[in-house]
BALOBA-1460 file (C-alpha; in Angstrom, 3 decimals):
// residues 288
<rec num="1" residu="x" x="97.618" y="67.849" z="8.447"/>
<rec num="2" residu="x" x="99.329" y="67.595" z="11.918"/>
<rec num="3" residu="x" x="96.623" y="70.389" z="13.301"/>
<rec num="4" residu="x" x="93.400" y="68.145" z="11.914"/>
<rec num="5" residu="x" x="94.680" y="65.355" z="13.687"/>
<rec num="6" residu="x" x="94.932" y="67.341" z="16.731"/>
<rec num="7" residu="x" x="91.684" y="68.581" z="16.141"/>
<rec num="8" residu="x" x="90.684" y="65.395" z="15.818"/>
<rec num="9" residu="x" x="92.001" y="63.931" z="18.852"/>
<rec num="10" residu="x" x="90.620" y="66.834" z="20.791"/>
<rec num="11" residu="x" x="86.988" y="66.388" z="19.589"/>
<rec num="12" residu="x" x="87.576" y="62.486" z="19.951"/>
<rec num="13" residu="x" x="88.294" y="63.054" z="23.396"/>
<rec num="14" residu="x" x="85.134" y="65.403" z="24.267"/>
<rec num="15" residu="x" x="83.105" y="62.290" z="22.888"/>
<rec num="16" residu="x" x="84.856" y="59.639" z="25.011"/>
<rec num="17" residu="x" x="84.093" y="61.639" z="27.825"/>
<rec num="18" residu="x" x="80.221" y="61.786" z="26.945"/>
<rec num="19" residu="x" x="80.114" y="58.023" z="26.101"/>
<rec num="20" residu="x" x="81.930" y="56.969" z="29.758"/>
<rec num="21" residu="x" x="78.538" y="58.761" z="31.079"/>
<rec num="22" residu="x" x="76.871" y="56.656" z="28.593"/>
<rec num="23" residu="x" x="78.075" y="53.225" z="29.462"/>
<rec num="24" residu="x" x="78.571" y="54.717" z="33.349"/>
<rec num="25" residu="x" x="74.424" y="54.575" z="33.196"/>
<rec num="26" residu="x" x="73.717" y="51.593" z="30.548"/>
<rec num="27" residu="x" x="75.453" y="48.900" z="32.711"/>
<rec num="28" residu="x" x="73.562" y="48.743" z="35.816"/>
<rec num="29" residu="x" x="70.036" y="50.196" z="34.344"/>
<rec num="30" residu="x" x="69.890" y="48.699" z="30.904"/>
<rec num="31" residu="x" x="68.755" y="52.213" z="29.575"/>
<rec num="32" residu="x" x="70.558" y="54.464" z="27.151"/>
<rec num="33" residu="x" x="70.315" y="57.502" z="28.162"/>
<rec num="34" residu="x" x="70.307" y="60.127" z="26.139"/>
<rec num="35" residu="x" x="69.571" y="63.203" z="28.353"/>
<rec num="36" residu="x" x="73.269" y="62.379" z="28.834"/>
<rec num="37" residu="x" x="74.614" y="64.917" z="26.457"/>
<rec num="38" residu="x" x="72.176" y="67.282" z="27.610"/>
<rec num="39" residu="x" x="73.536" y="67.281" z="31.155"/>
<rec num="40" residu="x" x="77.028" y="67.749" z="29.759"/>
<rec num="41" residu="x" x="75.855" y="70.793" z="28.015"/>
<rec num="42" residu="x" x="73.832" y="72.071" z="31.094"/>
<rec num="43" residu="x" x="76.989" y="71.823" z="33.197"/>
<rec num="44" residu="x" x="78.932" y="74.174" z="30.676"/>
<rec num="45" residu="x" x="76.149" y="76.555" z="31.559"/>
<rec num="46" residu="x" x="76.700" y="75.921" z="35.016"/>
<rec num="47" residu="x" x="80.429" y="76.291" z="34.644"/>
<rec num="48" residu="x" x="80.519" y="79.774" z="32.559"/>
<rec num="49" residu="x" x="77.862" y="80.987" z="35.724"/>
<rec num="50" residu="x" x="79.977" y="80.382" z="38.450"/>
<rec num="51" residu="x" x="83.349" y="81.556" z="37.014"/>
<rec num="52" residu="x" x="82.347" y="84.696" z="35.388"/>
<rec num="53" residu="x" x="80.987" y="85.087" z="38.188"/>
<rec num="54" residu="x" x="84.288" y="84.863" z="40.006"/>
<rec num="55" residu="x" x="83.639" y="81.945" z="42.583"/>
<rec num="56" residu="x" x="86.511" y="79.978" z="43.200"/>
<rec num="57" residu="x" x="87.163" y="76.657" z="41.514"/>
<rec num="58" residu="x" x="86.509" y="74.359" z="44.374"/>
<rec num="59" residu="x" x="83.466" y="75.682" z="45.366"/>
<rec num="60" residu="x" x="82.268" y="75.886" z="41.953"/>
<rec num="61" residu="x" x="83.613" y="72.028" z="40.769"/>
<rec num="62" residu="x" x="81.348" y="71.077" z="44.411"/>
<rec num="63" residu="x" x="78.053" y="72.690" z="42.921"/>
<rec num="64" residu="x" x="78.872" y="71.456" z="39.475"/>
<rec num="65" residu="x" x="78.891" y="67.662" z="41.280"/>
<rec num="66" residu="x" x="75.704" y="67.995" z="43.316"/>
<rec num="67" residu="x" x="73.882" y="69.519" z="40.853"/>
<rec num="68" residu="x" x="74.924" y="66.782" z="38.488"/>
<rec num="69" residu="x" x="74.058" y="64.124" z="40.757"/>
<rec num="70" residu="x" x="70.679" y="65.588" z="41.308"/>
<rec num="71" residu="x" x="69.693" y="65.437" z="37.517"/>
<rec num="72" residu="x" x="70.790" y="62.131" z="36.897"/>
<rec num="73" residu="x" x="68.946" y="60.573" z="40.345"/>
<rec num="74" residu="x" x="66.147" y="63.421" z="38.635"/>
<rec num="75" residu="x" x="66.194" y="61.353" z="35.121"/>
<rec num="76" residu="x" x="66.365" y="58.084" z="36.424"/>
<rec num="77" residu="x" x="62.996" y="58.401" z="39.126"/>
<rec num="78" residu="x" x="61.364" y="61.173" z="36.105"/>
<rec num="79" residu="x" x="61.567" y="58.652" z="33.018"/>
<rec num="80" residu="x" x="62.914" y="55.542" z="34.003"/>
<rec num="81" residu="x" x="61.533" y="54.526" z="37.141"/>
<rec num="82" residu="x" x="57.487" y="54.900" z="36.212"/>
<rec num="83" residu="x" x="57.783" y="52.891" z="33.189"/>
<rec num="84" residu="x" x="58.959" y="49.884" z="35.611"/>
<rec num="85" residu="x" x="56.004" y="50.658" z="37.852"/>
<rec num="86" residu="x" x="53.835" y="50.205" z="35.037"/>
<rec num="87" residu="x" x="51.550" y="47.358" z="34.320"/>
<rec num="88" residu="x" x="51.951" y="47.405" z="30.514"/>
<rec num="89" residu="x" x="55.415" y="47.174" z="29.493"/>
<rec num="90" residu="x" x="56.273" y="49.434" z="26.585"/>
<rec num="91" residu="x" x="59.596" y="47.978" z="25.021"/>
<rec num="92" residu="x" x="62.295" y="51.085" z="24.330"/>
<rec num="93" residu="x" x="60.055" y="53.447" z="25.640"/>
<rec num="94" residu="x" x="62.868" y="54.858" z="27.664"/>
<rec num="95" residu="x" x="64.272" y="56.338" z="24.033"/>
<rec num="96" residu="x" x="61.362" y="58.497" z="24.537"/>
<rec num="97" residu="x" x="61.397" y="59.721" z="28.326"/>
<rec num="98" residu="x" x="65.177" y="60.619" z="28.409"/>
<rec num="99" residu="x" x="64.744" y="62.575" z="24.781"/>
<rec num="100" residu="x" x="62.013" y="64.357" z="26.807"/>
<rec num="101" residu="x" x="64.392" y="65.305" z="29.951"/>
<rec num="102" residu="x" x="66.966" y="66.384" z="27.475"/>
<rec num="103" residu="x" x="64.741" y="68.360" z="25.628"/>
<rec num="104" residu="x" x="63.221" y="70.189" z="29.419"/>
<rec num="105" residu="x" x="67.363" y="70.547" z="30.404"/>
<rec num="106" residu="x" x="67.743" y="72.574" z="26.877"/>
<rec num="107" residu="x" x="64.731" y="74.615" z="26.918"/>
<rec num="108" residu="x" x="65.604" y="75.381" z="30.349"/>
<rec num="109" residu="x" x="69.317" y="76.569" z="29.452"/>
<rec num="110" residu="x" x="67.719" y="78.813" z="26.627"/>
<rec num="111" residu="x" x="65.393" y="80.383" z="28.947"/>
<rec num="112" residu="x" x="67.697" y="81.408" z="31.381"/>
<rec num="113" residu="x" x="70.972" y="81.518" z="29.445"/>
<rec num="114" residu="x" x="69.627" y="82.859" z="25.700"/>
<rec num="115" residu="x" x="70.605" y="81.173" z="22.781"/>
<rec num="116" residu="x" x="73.831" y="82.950" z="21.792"/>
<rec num="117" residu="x" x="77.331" y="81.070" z="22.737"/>
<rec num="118" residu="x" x="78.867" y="81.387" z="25.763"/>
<rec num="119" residu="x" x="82.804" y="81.064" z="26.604"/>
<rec num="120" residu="x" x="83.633" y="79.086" z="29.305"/>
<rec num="121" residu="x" x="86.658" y="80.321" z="31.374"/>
<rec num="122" residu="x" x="89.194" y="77.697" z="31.901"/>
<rec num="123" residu="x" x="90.858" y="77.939" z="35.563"/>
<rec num="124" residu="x" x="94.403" y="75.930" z="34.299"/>
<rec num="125" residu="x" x="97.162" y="77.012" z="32.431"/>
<rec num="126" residu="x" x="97.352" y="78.907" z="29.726"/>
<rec num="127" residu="x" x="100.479" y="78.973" z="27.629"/>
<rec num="128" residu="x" x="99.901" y="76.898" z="24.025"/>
<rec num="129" residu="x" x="102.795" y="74.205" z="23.309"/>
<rec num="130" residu="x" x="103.725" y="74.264" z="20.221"/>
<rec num="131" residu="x" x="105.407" y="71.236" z="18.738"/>
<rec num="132" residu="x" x="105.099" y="68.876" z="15.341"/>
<rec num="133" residu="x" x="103.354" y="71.264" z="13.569"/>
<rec num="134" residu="x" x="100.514" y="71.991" z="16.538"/>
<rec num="135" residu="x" x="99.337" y="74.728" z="18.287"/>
<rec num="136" residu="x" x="98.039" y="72.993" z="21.628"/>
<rec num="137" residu="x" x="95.448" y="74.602" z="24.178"/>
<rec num="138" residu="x" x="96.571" y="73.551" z="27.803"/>
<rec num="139" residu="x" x="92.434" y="72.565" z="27.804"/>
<rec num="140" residu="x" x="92.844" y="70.375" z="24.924"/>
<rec num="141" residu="x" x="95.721" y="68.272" z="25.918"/>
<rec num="142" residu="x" x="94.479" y="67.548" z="30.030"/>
<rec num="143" residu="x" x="90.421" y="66.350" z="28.049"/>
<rec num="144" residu="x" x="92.467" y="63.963" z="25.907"/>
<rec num="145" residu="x" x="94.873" y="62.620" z="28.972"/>
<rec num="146" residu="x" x="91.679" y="62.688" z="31.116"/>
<rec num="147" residu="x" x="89.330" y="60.678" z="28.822"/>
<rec num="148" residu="x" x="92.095" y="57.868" z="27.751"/>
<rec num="149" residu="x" x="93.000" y="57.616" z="31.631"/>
<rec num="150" residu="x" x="89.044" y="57.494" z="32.854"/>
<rec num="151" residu="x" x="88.637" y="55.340" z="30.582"/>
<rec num="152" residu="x" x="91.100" y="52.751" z="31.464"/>
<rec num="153" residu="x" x="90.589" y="53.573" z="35.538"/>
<rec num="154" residu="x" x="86.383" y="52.501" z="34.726"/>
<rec num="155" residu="x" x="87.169" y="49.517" z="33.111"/>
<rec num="156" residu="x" x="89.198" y="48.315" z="35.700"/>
<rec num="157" residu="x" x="86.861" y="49.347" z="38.735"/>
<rec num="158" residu="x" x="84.272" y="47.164" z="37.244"/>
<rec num="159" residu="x" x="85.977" y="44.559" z="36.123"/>
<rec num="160" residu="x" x="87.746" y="44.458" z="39.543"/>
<rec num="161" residu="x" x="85.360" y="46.017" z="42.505"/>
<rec num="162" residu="x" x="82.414" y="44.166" z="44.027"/>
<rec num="163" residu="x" x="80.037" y="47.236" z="42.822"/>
<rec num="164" residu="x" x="81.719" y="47.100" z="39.290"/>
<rec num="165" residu="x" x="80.551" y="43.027" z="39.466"/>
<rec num="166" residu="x" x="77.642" y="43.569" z="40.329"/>
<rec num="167" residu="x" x="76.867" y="46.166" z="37.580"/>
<rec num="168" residu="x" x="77.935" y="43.483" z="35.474"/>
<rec num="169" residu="x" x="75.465" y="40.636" z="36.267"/>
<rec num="170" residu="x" x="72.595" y="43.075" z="36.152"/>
<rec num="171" residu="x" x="73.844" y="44.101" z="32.587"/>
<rec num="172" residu="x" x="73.778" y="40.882" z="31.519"/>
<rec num="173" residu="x" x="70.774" y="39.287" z="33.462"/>
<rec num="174" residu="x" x="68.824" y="42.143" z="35.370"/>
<rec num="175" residu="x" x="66.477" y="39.471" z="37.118"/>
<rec num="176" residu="x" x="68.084" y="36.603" z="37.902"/>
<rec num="177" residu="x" x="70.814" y="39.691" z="39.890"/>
<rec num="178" residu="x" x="67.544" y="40.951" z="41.707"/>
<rec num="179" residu="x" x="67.213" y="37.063" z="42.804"/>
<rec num="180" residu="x" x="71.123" y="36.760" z="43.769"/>
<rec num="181" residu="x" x="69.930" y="39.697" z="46.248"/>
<rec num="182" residu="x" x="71.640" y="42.530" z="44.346"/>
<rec num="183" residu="x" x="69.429" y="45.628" z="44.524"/>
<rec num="184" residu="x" x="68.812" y="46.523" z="41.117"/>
<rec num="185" residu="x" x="66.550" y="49.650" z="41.477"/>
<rec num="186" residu="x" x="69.413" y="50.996" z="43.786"/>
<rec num="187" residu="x" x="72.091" y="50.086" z="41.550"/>
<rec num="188" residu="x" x="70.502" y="51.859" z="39.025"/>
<rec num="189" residu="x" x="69.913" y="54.882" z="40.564"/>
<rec num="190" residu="x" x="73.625" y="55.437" z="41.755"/>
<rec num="191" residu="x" x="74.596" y="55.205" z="38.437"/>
<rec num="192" residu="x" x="72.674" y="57.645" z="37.098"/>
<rec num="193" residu="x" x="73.577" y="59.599" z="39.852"/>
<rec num="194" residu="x" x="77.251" y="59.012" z="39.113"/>
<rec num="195" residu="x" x="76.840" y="59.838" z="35.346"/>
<rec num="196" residu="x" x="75.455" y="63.111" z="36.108"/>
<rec num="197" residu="x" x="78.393" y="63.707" z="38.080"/>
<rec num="198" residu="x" x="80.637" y="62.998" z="35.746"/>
<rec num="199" residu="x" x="78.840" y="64.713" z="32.700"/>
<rec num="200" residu="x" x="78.611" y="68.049" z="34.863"/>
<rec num="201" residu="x" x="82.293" y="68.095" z="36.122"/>
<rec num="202" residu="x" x="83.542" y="67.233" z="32.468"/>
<rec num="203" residu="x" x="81.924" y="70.290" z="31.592"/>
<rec num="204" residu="x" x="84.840" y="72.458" z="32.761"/>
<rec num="205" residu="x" x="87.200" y="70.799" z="30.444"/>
<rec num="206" residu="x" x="84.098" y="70.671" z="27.310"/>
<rec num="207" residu="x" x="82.512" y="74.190" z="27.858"/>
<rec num="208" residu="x" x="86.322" y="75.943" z="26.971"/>
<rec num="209" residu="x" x="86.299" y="74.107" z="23.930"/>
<rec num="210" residu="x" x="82.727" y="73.580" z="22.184"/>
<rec num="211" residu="x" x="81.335" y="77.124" z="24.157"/>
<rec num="212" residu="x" x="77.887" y="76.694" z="26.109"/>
<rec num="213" residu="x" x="75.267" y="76.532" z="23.404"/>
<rec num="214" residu="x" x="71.972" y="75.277" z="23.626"/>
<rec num="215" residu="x" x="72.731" y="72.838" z="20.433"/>
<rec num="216" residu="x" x="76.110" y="71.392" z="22.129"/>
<rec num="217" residu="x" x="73.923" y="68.630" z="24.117"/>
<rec num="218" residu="x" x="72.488" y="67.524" z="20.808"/>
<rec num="219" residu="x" x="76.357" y="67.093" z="19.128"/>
<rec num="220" residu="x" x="77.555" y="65.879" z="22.173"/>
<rec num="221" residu="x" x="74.864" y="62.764" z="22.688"/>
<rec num="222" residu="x" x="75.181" y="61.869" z="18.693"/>
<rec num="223" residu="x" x="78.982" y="61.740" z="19.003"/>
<rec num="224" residu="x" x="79.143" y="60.279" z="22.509"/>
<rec num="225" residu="x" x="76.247" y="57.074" z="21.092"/>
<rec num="226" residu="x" x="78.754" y="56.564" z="17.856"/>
<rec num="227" residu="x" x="81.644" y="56.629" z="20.173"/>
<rec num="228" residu="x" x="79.878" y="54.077" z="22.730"/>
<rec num="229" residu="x" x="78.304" y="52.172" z="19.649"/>
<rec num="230" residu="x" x="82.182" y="51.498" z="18.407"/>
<rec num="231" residu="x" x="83.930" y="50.930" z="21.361"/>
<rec num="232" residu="x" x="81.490" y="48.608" z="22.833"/>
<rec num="233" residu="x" x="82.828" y="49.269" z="26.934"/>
<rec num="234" residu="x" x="84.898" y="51.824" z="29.046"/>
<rec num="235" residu="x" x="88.021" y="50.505" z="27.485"/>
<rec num="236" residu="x" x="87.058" y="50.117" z="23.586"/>
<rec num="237" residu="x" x="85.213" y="54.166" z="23.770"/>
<rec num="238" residu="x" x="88.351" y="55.568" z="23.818"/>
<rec num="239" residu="x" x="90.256" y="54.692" z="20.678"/>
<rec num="240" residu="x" x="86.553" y="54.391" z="19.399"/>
<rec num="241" residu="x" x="85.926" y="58.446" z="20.359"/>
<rec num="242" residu="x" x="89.343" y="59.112" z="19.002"/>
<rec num="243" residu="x" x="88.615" y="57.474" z="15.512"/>
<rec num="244" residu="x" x="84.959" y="58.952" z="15.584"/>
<rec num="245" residu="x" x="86.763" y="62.885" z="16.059"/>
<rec num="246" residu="x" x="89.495" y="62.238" z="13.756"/>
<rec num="247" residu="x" x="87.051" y="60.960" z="11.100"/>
<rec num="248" residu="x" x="84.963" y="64.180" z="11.298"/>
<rec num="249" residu="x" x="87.796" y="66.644" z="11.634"/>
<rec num="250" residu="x" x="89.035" y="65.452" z="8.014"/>
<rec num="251" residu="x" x="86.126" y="65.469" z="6.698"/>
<rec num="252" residu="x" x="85.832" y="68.893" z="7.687"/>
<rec num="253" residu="x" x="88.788" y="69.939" z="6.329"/>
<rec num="254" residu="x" x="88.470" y="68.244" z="2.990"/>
<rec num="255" residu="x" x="84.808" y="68.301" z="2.204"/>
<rec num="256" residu="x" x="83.371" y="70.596" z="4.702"/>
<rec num="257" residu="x" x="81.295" y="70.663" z="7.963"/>
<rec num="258" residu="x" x="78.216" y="69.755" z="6.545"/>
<rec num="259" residu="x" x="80.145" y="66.100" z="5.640"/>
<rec num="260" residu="x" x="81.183" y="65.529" z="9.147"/>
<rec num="261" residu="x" x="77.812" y="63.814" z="10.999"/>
<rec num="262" residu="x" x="78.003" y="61.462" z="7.692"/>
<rec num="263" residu="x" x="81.680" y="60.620" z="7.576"/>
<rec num="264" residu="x" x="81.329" y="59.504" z="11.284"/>
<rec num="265" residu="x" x="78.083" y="57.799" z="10.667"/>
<rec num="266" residu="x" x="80.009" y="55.991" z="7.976"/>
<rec num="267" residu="x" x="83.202" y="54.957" z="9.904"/>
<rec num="268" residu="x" x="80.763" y="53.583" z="12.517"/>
<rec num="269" residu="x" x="78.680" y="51.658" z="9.990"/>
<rec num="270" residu="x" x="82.202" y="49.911" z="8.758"/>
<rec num="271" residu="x" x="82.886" y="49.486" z="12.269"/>
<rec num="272" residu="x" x="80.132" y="47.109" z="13.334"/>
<rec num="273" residu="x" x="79.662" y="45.265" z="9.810"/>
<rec num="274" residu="x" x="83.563" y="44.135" z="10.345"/>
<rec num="275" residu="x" x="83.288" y="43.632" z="14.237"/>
<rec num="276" residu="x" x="79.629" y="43.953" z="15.374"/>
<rec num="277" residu="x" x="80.110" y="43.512" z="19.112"/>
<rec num="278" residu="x" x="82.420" y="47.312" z="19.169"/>
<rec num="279" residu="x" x="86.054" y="47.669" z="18.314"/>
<rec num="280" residu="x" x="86.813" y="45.797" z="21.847"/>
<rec num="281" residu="x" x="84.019" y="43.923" z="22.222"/>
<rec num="282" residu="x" x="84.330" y="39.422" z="22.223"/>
<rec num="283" residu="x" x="82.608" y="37.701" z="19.469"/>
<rec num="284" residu="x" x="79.379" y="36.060" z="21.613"/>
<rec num="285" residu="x" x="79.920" y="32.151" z="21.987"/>
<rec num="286" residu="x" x="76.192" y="30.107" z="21.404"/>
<rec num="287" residu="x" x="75.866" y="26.971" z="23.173"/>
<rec num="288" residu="x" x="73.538" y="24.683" z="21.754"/>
């Protein structure tokens, strides 16, 4: 019992971290993107390259950043950015263009990687704790401090920082922030930028764990859009992830893997018929 709850936890974690990219990109753009997990799974790739190589990890956490950045400025100008040039207006047609950059990120990792999983090293300690019953990876314990305190340090810089406001009002009104004089198009693209970032240097902590495997990015943007879907923000994705990893690690134990995508799928339906705005989301008030 005590090592399927860690399990749990640990996979929970891995999907918080996926859906802070998520929400990272959703707030200022208005897009869900879901070349997200993708990115994630290329940095793993990137990750197991430059330390089996044997580069050092500063050097390597440095590429892992700018090459992050440069596919998420690379999916928001690629399939974001035209369909707001556009004349016709194709509602959700976003869905599409970031499934498309996913799908070029994967078949690119195939080509050059194979299709056979990859360990990641991990550059941290090594000695498992034991205690209550649980065999703990080092790995495993600094994703799930990592996620819960990301979490809680995003929701606070945009609650709190002039750039977090601003994300905010474009969220919630995209033109009548371009009229306030906020520059929406920029806004946008920084974020993507950032969620790149962030997906590609979280791959040091995911690729240990899940491997580098062409498939991962698939797993990773299903969990990481239940995750977001329950948690509604930064804050409300972490005990959301946690309940979404804990929810498929006992149905894998007790009814088997092939249960897991519709236990979670369940948990997330129950979620949103009993509190449709996310687990910490506020009930919208309708004046009339």
């Amino acid at each position: 019992m005590a090592e399927t709850i860690w399990s749990g936890l640990t996979l929970g974690a891995i999907y918080v971290m996926v859906a802070l990219g998520f929400m990272l990109s959703l707030l200022p753009s208005g897009v869900f993107n879901f070349a997200q997990g993708a990115i994630v799974a290329f940095g793993t790739y990137l990750s197991y390259q430059w330390l089996h190589d044997g580069m050092g990890m500063v050097p390597a956490i440095l590429l892992n950043l700018v090459i992050g950045v440069g596919l998420g400025l690379f999916c928001e100008l690629a399939s974001i950015r035209p369909l707001r040039w556009g004349r016709v207006v194709v509602r959700h047609a976003e869905l599409v263009t970031t499934v498309g950059v996913s799908t070029l990120l994967i078949g690119i990792t195939t080509v050059v990687w194979g299709v056979n999983p990859l360990l990641v090293p991990f550059r941290g300690p090594t000695k498992v704790v034991h205690g209550l019953g649980v065999v703990a990876q080092p790995v495993a314990i600094i994703i799930l401090v990592a996620s819960i305190v990301l979490g809680v340090l995003l929701h606070l810089g945009f609650q709190r920082t002039r750039w977090g406001q601003a994300c905010l009002a474009v969220a919630e009104d995209r033109a009548a922030a371009g009229l306030r004089g906020i520059n929406v198009n920029l806004l946008s693209l920084f974020a993507f930028g950032a969620a790149g970032g962030l997906g590609t240097l979280s791959a040091f902590l995911i690729g240990p764990l899940t491997y580098a495997t062409p498939d991962v990015g698939t797993t990773l943007a299903l969990g990481g859009f239940v995750t977001l879907a329950m948690g509604g923000n930064f804050l409300g994705s972490v005990p959301g992830g946690l309940i979404v990893g804990l929810a498929s690690a006992f149905a894998t134990r007790y009814w088997g893997a092939s249960y897991a995508s519709l236990s979670v799928l369940g948990v997330l339906v129950l979620t949103l018929v009993a509190r449709p705005n996310g687990i910490s989301g506020r009930a919208g008030v309708r004046s009339v």
